[in-house]
N, C-alpha and C positions, 0 to 999 in steps of 0.2 A: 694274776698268777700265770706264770709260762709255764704249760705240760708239752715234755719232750719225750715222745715215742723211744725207746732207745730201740732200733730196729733195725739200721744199715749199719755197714761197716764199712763202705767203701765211696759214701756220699753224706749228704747231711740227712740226720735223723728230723721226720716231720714235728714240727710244733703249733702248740694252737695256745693261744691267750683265752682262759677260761672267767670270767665274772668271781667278784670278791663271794659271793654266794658260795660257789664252789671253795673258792679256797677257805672260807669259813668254816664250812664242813668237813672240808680234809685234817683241817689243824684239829678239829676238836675230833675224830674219830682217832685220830692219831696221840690223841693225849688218854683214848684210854684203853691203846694197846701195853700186853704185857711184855716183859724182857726175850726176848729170842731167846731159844737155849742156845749155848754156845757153841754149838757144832755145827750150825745153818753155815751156810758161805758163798760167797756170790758166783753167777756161774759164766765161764768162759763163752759160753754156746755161739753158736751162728742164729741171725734171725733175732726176732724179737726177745729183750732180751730186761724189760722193766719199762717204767716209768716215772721219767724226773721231773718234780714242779721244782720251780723256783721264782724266785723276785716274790714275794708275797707283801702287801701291803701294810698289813698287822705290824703294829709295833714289837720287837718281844718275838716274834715268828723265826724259826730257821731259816738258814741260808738253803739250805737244799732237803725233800724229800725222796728217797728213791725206793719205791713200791716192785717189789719183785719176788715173784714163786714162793710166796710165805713169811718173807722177810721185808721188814721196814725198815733203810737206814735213814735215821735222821742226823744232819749234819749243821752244828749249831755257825753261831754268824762268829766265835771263837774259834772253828776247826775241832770242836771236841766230836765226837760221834757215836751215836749208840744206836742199837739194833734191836726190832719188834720182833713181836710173831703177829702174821698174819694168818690166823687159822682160817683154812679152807678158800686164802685170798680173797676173801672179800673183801676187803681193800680196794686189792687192786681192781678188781670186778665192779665196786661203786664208781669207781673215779675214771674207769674207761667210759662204763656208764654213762656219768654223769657228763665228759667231755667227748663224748661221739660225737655232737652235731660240731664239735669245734675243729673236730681234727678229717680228714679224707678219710673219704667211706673205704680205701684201698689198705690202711693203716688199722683204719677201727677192726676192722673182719679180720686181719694180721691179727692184732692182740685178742680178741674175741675167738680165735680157733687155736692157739696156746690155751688160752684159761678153760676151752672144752676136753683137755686133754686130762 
């Protein structure tokens, strides 16, 4: 699986190749999250601004996850899309977690001092 920092806006956003391990447990935490309310909505900001896997190996897997400030879109290999709740983003806190030694300690600390906020 490829995780993409989404963090710059005016260069390429850092990426790391994480082990099927990791994306095994992304998919299956992600299958049992509940519906976003519908008011959630993704946010313009500057800076760190989510985290997107993709390419996952799994047969049956989505084309894109994108983990961001409470919300999960997941985006199917048809274009369809729907949207989680991440309470208390743990989420996205496991899966920095999980892929800090893959990504630059300069990025990890980036997303790691958003999620302390």
């Amino acid at each position: 699986m490829r995780l993409e920092v989404d963090l710059y806006s005016g260069r390429p956003n850092p990426v790391a190749d994480v082990g099927a391990d990791v994306a095994d447990e992304l998919l299956r935490r992600v299958a049992a999250l509940q519906p976003a309310p519908s008011s959630s909505a993704s946010s313009d900001r500057l800076g760190y601004r989510g985290l997107r896997a993709t390419a996952f190996a799994a047969p049956g897997a989505p084309a894109e996850v994108f983990v961001s400030d409470g919300t999960v879109t997941v985006r199917e290999a048809g274009g369809e899309e729907r949207r989680l709740a991440d309470p208390d983003r743990a989420l996205e806190r496991w899966l920095i977690g999980a892929a800090a030694g893959d990504l630059g300690a300069a990025e990890a600390a980036a997303v790691k001092d958003d999620l302390g906020r």
